[in-house]
C-alpha positions in Angstrom: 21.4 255.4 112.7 18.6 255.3 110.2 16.2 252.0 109.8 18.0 251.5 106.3 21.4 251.2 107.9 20.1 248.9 110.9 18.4 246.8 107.3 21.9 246.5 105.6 23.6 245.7 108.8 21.1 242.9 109.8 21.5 241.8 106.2 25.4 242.2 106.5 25.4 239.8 110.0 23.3 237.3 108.2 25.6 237.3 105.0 28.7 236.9 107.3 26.8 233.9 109.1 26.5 232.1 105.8 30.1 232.5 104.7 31.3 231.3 108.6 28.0 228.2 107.9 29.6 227.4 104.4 33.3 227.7 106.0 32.7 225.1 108.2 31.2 222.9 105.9 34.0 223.0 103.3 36.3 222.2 106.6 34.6 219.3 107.1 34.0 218.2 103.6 38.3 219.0 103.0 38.6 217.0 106.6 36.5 214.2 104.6 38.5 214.1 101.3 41.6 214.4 103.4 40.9 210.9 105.0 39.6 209.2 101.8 42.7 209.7 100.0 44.3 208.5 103.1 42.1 205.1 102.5 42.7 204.8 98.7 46.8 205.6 99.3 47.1 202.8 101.3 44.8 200.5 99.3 47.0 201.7 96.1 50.1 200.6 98.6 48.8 197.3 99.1 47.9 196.4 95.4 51.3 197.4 94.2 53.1 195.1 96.8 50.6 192.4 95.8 51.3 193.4 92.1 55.0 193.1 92.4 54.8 189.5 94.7 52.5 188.7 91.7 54.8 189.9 88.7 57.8 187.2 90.7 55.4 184.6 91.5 55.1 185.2 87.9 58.6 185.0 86.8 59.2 181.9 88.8 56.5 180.0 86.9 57.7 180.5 83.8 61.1 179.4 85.2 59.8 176.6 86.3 57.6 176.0 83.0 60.8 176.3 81.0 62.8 174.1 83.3 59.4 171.4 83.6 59.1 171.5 79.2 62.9 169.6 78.9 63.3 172.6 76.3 67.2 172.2 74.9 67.9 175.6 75.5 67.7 175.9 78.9 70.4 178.5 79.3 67.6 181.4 79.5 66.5 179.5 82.4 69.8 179.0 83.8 70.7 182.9 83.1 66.9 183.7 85.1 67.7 181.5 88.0 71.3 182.8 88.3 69.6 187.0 88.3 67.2 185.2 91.6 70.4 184.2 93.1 72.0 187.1 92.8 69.6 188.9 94.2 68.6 186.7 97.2 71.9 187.2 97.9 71.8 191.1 97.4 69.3 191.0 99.8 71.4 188.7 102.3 74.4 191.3 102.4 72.1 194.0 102.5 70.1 192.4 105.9 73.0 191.5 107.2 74.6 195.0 107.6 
């Protein structure tokens, strides 16, 4: 083996080191990502549910609003407070299968 072939294999070893260096580093970066978007799944999880307990604290306001105002037509809020007691009751049969 000539001193030019023992060159380009040293040089080969070192290139092959790199690419096993820059592996593992792309592992752990991937590994990294991987658990941030873990994080920011269960943060997105926890706004919606406070989104949607907002959006019916919501409702029931203007419920109540509509209800508190002594408007005549208080059939929108009889019709809105009927839907939530249909549903609570939904909810009823459904827990108590």
């Amino acid at each position: 083996m000539t001193e030019q072939d023992q060159h380009l294999i040293d040089e080969l070893k070192q290139n092959i080191r790199r690419l096993i260096d820059s592996l593992e580093k792309t592992k752990a970066e991937l590994e990294q990502v991987r658990d941030e978007y873990k994080g920011l799944e269960y943060q997105f999880s926890e706004y919606k549910n406070e989104h949607e307990a907002l959006l019916k604290r919501y409702e029931n306001l203007k419920v109540a609003k509509a209800l508190a105002d002594g408007d005549p037509e208080n059939q929108a809020a009889k019709l809105k407070i009927n839907r939530i007691i249909r549903e609570v009751d939904k909810c009823m049969a459904l827990l108590n299968k």
